[in-house]
C-alpha positions as CSV (number, residue, x, y, z in Angstrom):
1,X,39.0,10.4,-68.9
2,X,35.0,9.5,-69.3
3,X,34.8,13.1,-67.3
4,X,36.7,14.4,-70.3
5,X,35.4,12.9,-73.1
6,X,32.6,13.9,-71.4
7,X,33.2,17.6,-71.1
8,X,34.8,17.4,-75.6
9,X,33.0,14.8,-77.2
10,X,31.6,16.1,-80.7
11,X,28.7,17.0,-81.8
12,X,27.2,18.1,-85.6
13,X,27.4,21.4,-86.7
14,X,23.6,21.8,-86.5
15,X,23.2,20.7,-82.7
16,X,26.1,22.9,-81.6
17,X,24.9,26.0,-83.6
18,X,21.6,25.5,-81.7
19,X,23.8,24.7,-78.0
20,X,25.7,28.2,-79.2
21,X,22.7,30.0,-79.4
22,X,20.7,29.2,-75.5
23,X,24.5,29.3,-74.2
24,X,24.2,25.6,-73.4
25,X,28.1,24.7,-74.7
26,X,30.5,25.0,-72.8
27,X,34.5,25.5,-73.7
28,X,36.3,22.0,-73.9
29,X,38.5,21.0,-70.7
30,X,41.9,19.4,-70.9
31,X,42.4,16.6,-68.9
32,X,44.9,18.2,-66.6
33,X,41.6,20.5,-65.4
34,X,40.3,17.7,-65.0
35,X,42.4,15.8,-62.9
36,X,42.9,19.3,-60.5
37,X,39.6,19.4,-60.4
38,X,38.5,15.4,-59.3
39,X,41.9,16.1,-56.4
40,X,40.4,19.5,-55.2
41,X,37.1,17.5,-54.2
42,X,38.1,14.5,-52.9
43,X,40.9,16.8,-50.7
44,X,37.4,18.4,-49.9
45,X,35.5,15.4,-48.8
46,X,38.3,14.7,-46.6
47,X,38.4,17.4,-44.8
48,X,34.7,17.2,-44.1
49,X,34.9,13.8,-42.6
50,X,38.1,14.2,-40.3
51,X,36.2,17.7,-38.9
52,X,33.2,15.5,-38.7
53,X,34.6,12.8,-37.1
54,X,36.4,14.9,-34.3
55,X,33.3,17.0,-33.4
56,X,31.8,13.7,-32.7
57,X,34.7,12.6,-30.4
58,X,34.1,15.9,-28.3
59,X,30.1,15.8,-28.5
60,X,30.6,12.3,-26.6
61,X,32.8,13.4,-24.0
62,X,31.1,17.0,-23.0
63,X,27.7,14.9,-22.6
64,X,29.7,12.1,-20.5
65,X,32.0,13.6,-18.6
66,X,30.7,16.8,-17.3
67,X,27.6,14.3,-15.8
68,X,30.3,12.9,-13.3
69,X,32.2,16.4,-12.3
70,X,28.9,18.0,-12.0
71,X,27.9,15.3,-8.9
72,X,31.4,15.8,-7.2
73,X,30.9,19.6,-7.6
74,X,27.3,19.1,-5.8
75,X,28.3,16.4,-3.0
76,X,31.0,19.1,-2.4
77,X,29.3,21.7,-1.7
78,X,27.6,21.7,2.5
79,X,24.3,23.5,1.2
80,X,23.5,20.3,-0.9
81,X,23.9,18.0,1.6
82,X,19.9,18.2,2.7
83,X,19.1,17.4,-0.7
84,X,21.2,14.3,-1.8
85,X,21.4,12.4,1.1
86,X,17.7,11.2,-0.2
87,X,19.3,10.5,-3.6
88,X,19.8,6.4,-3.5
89,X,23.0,6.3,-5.3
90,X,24.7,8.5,-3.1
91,X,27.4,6.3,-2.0
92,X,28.7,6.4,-5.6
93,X,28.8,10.0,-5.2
94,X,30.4,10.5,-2.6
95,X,33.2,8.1,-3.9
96,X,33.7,11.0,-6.6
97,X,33.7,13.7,-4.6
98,X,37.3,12.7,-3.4
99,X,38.6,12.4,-6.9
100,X,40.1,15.5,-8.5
101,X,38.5,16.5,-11.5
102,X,41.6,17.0,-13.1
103,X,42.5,13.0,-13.2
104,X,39.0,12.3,-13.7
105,X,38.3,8.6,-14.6
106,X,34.9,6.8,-15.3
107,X,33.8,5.8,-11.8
108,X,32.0,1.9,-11.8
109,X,28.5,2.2,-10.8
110,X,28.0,0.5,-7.3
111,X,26.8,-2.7,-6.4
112,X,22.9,-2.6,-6.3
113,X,21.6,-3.3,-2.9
114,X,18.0,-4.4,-2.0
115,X,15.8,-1.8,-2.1
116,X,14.2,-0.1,0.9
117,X,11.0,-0.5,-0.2
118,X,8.9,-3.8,0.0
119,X,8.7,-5.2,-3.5
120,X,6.0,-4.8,-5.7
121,X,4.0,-8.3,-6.7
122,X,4.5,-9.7,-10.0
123,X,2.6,-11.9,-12.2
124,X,5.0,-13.8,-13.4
125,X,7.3,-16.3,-11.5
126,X,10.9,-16.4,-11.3
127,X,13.6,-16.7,-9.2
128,X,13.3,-14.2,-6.0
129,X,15.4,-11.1,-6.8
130,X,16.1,-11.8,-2.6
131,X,17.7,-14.7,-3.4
132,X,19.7,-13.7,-6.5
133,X,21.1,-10.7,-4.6
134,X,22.2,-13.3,-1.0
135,X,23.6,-15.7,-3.1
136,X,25.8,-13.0,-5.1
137,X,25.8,-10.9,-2.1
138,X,29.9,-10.1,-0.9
139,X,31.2,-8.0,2.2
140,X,30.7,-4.4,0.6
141,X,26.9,-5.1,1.3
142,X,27.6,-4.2,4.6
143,X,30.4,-3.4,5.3
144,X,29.5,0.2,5.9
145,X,27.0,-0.6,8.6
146,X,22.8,-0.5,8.0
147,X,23.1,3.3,6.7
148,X,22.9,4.8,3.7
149,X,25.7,7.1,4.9
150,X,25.9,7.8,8.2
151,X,28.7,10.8,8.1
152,X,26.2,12.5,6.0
153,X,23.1,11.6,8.3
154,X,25.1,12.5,11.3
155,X,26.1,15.7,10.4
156,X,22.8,16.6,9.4
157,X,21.4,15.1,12.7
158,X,23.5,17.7,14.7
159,X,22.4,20.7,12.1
160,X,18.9,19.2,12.8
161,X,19.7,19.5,16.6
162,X,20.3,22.9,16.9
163,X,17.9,24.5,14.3
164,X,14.9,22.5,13.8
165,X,11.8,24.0,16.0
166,X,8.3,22.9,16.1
167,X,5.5,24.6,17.9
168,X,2.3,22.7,19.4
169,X,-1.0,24.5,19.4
170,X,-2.1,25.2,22.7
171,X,-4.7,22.5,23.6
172,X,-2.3,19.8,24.3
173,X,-1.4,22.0,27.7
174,X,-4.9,23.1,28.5
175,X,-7.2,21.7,30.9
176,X,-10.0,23.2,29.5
177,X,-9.6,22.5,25.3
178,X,-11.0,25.2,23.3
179,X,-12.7,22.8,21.4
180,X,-15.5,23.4,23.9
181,X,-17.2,26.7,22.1
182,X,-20.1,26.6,24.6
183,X,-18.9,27.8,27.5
184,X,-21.9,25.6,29.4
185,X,-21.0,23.2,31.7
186,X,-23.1,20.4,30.3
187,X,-20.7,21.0,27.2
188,X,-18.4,17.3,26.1
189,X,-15.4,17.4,27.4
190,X,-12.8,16.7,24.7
191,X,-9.6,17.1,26.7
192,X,-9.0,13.5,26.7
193,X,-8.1,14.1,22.9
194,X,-5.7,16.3,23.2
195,X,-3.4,16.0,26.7
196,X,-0.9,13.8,26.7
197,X,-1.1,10.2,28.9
198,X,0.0,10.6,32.0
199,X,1.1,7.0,31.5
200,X,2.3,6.5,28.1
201,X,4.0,3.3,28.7
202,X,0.6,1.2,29.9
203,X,0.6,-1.7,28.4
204,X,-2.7,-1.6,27.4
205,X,-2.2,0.8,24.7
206,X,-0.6,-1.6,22.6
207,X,0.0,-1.2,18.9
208,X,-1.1,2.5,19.6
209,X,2.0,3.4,21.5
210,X,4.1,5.0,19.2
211,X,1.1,7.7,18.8
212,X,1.3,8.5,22.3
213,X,5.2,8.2,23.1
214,X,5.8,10.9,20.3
215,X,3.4,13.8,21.7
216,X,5.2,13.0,25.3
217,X,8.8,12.8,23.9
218,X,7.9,15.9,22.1
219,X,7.0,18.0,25.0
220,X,10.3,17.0,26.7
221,X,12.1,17.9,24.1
222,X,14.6,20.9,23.0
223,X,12.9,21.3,19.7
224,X,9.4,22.4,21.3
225,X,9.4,26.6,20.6
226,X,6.7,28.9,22.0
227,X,7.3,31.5,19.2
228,X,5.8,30.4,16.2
229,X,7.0,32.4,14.2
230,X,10.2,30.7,14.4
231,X,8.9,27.4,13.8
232,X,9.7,25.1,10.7
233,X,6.2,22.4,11.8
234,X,3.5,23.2,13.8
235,X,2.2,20.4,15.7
236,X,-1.8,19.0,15.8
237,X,-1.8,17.3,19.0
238,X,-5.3,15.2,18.4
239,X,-5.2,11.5,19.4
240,X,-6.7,9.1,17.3
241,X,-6.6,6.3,19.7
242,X,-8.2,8.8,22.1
243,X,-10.7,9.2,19.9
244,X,-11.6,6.0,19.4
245,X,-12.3,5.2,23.4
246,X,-13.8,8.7,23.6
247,X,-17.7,7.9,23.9
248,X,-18.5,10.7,21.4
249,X,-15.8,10.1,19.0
250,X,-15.8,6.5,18.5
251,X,-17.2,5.9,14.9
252,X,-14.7,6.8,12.3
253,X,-16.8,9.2,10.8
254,X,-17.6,10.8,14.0
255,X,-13.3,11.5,14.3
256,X,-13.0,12.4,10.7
257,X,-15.8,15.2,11.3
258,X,-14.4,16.4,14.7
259,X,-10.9,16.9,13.1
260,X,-12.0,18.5,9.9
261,X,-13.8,21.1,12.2
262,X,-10.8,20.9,14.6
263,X,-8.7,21.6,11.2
264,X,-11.2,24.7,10.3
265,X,-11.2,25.6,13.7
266,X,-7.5,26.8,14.1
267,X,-7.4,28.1,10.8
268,X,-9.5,31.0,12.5
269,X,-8.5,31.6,15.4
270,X,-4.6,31.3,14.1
271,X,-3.0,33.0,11.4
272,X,0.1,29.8,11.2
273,X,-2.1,27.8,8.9
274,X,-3.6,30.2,6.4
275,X,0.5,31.3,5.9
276,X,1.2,27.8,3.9
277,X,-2.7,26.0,3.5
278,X,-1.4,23.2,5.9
279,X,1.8,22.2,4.3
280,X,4.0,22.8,7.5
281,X,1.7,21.5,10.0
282,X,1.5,17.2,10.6
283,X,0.2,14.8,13.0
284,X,0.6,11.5,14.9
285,X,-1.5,8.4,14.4
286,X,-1.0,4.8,14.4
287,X,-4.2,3.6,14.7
288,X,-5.9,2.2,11.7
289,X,-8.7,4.3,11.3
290,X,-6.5,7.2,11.1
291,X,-5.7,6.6,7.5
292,X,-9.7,8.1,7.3
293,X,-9.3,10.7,10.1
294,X,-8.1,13.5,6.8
295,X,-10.4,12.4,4.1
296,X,-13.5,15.2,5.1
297,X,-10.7,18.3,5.1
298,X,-9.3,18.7,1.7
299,X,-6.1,20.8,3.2
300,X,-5.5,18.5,5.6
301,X,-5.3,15.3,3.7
302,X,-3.2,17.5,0.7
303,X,-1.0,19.5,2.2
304,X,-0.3,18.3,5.7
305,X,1.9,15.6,6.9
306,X,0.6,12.3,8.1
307,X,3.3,10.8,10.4
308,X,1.6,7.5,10.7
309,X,2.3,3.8,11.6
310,X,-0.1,2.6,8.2
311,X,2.5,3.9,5.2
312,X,1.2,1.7,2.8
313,X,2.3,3.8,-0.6
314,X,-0.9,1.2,-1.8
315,X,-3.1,3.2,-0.1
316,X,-5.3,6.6,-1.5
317,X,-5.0,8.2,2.3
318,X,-1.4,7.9,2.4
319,X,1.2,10.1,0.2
320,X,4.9,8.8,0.0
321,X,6.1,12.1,-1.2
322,X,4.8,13.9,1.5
323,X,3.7,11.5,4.9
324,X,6.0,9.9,6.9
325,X,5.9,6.0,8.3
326,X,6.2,5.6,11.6
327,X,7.6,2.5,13.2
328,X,4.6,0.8,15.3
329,X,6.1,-0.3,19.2
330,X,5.1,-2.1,21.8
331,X,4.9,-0.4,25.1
332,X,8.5,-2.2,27.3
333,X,10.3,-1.4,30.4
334,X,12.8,1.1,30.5
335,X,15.4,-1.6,31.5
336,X,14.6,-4.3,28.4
337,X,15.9,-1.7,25.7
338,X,19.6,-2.0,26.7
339,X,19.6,-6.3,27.6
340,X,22.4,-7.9,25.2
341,X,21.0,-9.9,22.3
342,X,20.9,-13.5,22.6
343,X,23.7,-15.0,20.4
344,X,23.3,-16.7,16.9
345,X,24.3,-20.2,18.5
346,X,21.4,-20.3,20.9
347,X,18.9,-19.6,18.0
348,X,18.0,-22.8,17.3
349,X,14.9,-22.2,14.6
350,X,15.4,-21.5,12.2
351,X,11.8,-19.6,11.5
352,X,8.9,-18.2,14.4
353,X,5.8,-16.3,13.4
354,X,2.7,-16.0,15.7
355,X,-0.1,-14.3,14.6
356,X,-3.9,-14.3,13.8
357,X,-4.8,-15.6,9.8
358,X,-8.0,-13.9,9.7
359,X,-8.3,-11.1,6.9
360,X,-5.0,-11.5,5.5
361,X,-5.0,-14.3,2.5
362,X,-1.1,-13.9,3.1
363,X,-1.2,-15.3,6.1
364,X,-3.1,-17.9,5.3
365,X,-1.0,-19.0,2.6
366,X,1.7,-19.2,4.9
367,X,0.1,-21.1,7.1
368,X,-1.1,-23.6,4.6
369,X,2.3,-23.6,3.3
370,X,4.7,-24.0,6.2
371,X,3.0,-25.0,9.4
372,X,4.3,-28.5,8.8
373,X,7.5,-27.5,8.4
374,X,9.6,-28.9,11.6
375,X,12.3,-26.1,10.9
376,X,8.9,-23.3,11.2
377,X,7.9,-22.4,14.5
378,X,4.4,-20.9,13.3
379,X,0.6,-20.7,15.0
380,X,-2.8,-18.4,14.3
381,X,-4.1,-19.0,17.6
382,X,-2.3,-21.3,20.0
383,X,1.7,-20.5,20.5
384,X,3.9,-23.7,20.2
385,X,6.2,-21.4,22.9
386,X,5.8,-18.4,24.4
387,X,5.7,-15.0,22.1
388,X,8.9,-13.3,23.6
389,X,11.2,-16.5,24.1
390,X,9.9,-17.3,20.0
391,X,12.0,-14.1,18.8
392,X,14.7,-14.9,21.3
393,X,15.6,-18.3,19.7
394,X,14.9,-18.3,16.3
395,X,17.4,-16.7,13.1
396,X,14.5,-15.1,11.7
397,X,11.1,-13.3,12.6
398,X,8.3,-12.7,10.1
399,X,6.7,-9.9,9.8
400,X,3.6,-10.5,7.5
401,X,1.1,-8.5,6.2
402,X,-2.7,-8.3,8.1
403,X,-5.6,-5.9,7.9
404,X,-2.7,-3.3,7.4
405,X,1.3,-3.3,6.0
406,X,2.9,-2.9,9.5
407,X,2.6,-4.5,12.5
408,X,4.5,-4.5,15.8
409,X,6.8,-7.4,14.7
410,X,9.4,-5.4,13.1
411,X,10.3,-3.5,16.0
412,X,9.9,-6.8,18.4
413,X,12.5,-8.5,16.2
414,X,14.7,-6.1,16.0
415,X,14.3,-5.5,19.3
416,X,15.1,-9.0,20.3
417,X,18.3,-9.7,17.8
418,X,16.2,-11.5,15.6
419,X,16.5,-11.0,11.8
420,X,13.2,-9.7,10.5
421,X,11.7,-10.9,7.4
422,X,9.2,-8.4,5.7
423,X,6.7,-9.9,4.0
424,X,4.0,-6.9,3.1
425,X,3.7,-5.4,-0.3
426,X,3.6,-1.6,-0.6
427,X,5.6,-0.8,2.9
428,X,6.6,2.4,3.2
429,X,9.5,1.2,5.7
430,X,10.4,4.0,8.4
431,X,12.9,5.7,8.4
432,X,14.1,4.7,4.8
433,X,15.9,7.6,4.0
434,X,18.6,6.9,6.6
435,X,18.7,3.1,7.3
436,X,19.2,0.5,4.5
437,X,17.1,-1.7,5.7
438,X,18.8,-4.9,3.0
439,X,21.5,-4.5,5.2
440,X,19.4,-5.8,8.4
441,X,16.2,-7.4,6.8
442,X,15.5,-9.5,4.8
443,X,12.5,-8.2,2.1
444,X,10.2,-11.3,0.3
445,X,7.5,-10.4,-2.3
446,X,4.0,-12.1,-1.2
447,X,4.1,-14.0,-4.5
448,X,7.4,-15.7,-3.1
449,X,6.3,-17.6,0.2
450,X,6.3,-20.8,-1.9
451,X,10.1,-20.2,-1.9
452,X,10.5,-18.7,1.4
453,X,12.3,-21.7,3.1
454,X,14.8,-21.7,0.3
455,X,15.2,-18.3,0.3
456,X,16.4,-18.1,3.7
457,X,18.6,-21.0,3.8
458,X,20.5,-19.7,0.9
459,X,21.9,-16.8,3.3
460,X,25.5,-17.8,4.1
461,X,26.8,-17.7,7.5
462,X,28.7,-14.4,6.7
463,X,26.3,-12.6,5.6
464,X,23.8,-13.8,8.4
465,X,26.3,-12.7,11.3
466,X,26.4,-9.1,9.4
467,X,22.4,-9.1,9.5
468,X,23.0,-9.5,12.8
469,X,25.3,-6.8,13.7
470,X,23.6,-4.2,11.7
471,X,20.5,-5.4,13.5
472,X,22.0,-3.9,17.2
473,X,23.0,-1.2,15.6
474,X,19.5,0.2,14.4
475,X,18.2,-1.1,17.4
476,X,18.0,2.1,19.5
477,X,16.0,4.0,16.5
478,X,13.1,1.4,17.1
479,X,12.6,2.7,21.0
480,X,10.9,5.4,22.5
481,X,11.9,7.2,25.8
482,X,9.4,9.9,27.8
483,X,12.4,12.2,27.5
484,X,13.9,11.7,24.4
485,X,17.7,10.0,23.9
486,X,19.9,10.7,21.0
487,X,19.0,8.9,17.9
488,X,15.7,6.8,19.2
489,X,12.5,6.5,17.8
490,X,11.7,10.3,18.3
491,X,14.8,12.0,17.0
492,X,14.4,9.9,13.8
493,X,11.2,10.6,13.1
494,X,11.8,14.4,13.9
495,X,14.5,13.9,11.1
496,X,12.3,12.7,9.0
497,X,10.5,15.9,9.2
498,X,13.6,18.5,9.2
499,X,14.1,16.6,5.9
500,X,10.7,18.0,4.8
501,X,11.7,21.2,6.0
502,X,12.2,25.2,3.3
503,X,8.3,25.1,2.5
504,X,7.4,28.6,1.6
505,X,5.2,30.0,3.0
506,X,2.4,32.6,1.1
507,X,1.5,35.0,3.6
């Protein structure tokens, strides 16, 4: 009624002659006009909500649920395959794939497992996210064996098999390099750079081995073409170690000059470089200095791929998106890679680490830390027992940063059954996009060595024996063969480069 009144209250006859005249007075209303009127909009408003409300509703479920059907549509289809095996969560989507979209449900993101990278340091303490994740850790962790997912890797293995071709420039088979321009015969000699040993496996070579056991399994493989025009790589065949014992390529300046004009070189006399600036063409190194051997050819260090033993994603040299690690081996006999591990009841300590303290704070730390430690069979210098029988008969194997990220102590202790512990910030761990390497390692920030002892002891028997299994399993991706075996050291590493494979080329 105050609407009403509102609408007919009175006025004097002056002040509604004056609303008559500007038009201002309006007609009284009866209340039933009224009343329609107050209905009509709150009918209105009603409306407007419930519409509101239900466009809502469906806004939520086109942004939620199409997310889901659009991964299971992707994993699905085969010509994805190359592209999500790298994605980390792929598990998960794979688990969708097999649901039909028409009884969709919301799938429960998967447990996260470690990560395959070695953890960044942190300036402030708490508990080791290692130690969280072992003592919450259940049998899904590994119950699907140290791979990401292995159908999918396998299958893509095979694909890589029959398709994947690389071809090596021509002074790896020449006696007479043509990196001799003068024709003179008082011209250096740099063959010695580019043939392959005729004894790769000398143990001298050492930590360089990997460098030189690629370019031979590489020539003795299937995947070698003589046609490059139907290559997907193009191999540099240069040897860094050979560099460094070559008398005028020692310095690491003098290397970094002879490959940049090695680099300009073939870009000359071959058209296969010029086509993509570099980006399809990579080479081997695993000696330190070759982290330098790019840095005076801008191509080079950009575009092509640096397969090398130092993949330190720390490092300026070094481009995770683009180089590939390489896992650094110790020349062995052909007959040591098949001997059965020695069981988890005759490993009787508990820790073993040998290894020199100088340059590496780490290390040191470690030292200072835990060389008292009965349960810690650790030296710099003098070995407590010898270096073989210390991975044999201890649970775990450190593997601690030096000069560089990597050293040859992943691949001894997972070459001798013992579980390795990686302690070295910014590793670019080979072959990462197959192997999960929490289901075989175990990773420890530097910052947590304090906690190290605790850490390990906090692994349950269970879980320990699955480390271990997962740990014979990867163990024949971690060896090297003159003629190259399915799934060793070479045929992963190839695969890391079919991965890098559809680069287009621009001429």
């Amino acid at each position: 009624m105050a609407l009403y009144s509102l609408f007919t209250s009175h006025a004097s006859p002056r002040r509604v002659l004056r609303r008559q005249q500007r038009g201002l007075l309006l007609p009284p209303l009866s209340p039933l006009v009224c009343v329609v009127v107050i209905v009509l909009t709150a009918v209105v408003m009603v409306v407007l909500f419930l519409l509101g409300t239900t466009k809502l509703l469906r806004y939520r479920t086109l942004i939620q649920k199409p997310i889901v059907l659009v991964r299971e549509e992707m994993v699905g289809r085969k010509n994805h395959t190359a592209v999500l095996k790298t994605l980390p969560d792929f598990e998960a989507h794979k688990v969708r794939a097999g649901a039909a979209e028409s009884n969709w449900k919301p799938v429960t993101p998967p447990t996260p497992s470690l990560p395959h990278l070695a953890p960044l340091p942190s300036a402030s303490h708490q508990l080791p996210l290692q130690l969280q994740m072992m003592r919450n850790s259940s049998s899904n962790n590994i119950v699907m064996g140290p791979y990401h997912n292995w159908e999918l890797f396998s299958a893509d293995y095979q694909e890589m098999l029959l398709n994947l071709k690389i071809f090596v420039y021509p002074d790896v088979h020449s006696s007479s390099s043509k990196a001799n321009r003068n024709s003179s015969s008082q011209a250096p000699n740099y063959d010695s750079v580019f043939l392959p040993l005729a004894n790769p496996t000398n143990p001298k070579l050492g930590n360089y081995y990997s460098e030189h056991a690629f370019k031979v399994a590489l020539l003795h493989s299937s995947l070698v073409t003589d046609r490059p025009e139907d290559a997907n790589f193009f191999f540099m065949p240069f040897s860094i170690n050979a560099m460094r014992n070559h008398p005028l390529l020692h310095s690491a300046s003098s290397i970094s000059d002879f490959i940049a004009q090695y680099t300009t070189r073939i870009s000359f006399d071959f058209t296969f470089w010029n086509a993509s600036d570099g980006a399809d063409h990579f080479y081997v190194c695993c000696h330190s200095i070759g982290r330098d051997a790019a840095s005076k050819h801008l191509a080079l260090h950009n575009n092509a791929i640096q397969v090398t033993c130092s993949s330190s994603y720390f490092q300026r040299l070094y481009i995770t998106h683009k180089d590939i690690g390489l896992p650094q081996v110790w020349p062995r006999r052909r007959d040591e890679d098949h001997r059965p591990f020695n069981p988890p009841a005759a490993r009787n300590i508990l820790v073993f680490f040998a290894g020199r303290a100088q340059n590496s704070l780490v290390r040191q730390k470690l030292l200072d830390l835990w060389s008292n430690d009965t349960s810690f069979a650790i030296s710099s210098g003098g070995l407590s027992l010898p270096y073989e029988e210390g991975f044999k008969r201890s649970k775990y194997c450190l593997h601690v940063k030096g000069y560089e990220v990597n050293t040859a102590r992943v691949s001894d202790a997972i070459h001798y059954g013992c579980i390795p512990v990686i302690i070295s910030n910014y590793y670019d761990l080979p072959f990462a996009s197959v192997l999960d390497w929490s289901k075989f390692s175990i990773i420890v920030s530097e910052k947590d060595i304090h906690v190290l002892k605790e850490i390990l002891l906090s692994v349950s028997k269970e879980t320990y024996l699955k480390l271990y299994k997962n740990l014979s399993m990867v163990r024949r991706h971690f060896a090297w063969h003159s003629t190259p075996r399915g799934y060793d050291a070479f045929y992963m590493t190839a695969y890391q480069l079919w991965l890098k494979r559809g680069l287009q080329r621009i001429a």
